[in-house]
VOPAGU-2260 file (C-alpha; in pm, 1 decimal, decimal comma):
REM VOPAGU-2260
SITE   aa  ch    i         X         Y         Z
SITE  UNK   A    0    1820,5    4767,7   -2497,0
SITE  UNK   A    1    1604,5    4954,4   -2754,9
SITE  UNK   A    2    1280,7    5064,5   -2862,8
SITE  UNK   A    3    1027,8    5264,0   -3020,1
SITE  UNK   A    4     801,5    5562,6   -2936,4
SITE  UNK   A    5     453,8    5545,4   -2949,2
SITE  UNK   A    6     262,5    5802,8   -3080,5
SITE  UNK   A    7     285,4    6103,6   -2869,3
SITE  UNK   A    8     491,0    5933,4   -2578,9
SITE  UNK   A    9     728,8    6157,5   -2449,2
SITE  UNK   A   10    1122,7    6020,6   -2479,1
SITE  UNK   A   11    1144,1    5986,8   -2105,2
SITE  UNK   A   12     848,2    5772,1   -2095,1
SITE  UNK   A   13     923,4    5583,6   -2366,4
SITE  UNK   A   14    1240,5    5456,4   -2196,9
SITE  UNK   A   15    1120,1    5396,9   -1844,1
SITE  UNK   A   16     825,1    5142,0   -2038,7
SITE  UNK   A   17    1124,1    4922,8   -2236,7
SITE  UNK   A   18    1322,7    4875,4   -1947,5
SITE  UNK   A   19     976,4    4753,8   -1786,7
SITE  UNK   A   20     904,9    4524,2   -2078,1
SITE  UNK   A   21    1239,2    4404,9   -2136,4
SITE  UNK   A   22    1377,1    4329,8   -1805,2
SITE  UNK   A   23    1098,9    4391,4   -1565,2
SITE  UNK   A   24    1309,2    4668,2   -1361,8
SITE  UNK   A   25    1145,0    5009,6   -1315,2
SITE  UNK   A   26    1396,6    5263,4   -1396,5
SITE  UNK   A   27    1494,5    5612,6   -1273,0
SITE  UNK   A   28    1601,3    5833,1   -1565,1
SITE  UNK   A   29    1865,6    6040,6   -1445,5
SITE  UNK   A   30    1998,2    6274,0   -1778,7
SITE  UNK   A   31    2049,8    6207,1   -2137,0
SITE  UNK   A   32    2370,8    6080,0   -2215,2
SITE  UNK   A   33    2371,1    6147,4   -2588,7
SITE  UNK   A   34    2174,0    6165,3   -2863,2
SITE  UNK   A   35    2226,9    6027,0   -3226,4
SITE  UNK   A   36    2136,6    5982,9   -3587,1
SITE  UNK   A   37    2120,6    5675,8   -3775,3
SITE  UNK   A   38    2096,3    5750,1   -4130,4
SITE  UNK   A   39    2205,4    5453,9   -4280,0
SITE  UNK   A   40    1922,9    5224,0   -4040,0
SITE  UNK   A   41    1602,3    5310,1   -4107,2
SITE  UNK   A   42    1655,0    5737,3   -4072,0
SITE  UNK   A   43    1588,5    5709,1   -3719,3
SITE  UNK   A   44    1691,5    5923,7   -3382,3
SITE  UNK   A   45    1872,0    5738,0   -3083,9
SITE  UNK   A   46    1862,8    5891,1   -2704,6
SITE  UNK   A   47    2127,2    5728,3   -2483,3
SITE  UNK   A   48    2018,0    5753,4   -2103,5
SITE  UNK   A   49    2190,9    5735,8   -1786,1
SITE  UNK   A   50    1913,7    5520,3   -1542,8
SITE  UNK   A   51    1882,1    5379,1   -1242,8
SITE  UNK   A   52    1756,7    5049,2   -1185,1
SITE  UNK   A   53    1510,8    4945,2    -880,1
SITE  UNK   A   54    1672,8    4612,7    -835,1
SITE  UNK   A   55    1933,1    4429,7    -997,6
SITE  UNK   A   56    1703,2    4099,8   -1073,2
SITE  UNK   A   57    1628,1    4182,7   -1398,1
SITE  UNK   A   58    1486,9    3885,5   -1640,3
SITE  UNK   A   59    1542,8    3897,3   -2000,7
SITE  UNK   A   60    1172,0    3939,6   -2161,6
SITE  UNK   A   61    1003,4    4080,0   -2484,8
SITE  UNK   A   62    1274,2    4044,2   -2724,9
SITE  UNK   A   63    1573,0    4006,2   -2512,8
SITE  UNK   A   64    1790,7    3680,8   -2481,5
SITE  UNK   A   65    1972,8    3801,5   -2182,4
SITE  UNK   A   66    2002,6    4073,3   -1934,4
SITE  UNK   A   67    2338,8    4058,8   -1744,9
SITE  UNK   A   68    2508,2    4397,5   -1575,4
SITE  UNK   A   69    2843,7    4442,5   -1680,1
SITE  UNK   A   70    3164,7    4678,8   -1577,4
SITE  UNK   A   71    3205,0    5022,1   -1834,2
SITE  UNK   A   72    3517,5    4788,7   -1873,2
SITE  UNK   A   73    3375,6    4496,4   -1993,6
SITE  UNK   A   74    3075,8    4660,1   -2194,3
SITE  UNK   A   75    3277,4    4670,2   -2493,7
SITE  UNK   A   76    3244,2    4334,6   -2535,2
SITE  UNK   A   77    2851,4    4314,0   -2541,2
SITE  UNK   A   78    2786,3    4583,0   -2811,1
SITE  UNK   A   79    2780,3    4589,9   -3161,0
SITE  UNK   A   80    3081,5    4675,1   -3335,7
SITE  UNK   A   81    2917,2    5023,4   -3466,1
SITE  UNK   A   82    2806,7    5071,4   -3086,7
SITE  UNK   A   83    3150,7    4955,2   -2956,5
SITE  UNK   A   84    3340,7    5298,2   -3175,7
SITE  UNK   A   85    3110,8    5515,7   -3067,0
SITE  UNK   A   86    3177,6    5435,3   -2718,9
SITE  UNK   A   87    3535,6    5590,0   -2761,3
SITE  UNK   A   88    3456,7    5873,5   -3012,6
SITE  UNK   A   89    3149,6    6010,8   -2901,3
SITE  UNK   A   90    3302,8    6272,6   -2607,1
SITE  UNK   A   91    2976,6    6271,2   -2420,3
SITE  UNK   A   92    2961,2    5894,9   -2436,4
SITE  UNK   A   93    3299,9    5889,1   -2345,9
SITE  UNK   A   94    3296,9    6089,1   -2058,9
SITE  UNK   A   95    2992,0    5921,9   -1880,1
SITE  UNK   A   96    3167,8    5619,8   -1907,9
SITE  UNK   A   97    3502,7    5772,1   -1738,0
SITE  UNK   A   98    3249,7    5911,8   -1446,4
SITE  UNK   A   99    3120,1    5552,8   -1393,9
SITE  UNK   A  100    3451,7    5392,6   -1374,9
SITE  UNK   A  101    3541,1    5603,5   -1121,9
SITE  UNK   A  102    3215,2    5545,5    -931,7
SITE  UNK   A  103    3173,6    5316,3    -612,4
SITE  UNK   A  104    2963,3    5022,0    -634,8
């Protein structure tokens, strides 16, 4: 899931109104995860949350196909390849991930 500020909306913000508008779930943002630059698309600035949903009945809206919740295991398989090697390079990324495998559900 992705998006873009509006003018003057603070990051935070920003990501608690795309989860709203493209799966209906209110979100609790917990930290940020890691942040990122994409020089090669566009010049622009990714922030990588950890959040917490309301609910798990989320419905894909706005410019989503799908919503489904996946394992850290299985995410790998629902990113893009770019996303997919930063997953195992990125040591912040990587780390988070290790916490929430070893997470209860």
């Amino acid at each position: 899931m992705g998006g873009h500020l509006e003018h003057g909306e603070q990051p935070e913000k920003a990501m608690k109104r795309e989860a709203k508008e493209e799966t209906g779930l209110e979100v609790r943002v917990h930290q940020v995860i890691d942040v990122m630059t994409w020089s090669d698309r566009n010049k622009a600035l990714s922030v990588l949350y950890h959040c917490e949903a309301s609910s798990r009945d989320a419905e894909a809206q706005d410019d989503l196909q799908e919503v489904k919740w996946v394992s850290p295991d299985e995410i790998k398989e629902f990113v893009h390849e770019d996303e997919e090697e930063r997953l195992e390079e990125r040591e912040e990324q990587a780390k988070f991930l290790e916490k929430v495998r070893k997470s209860p559900f």
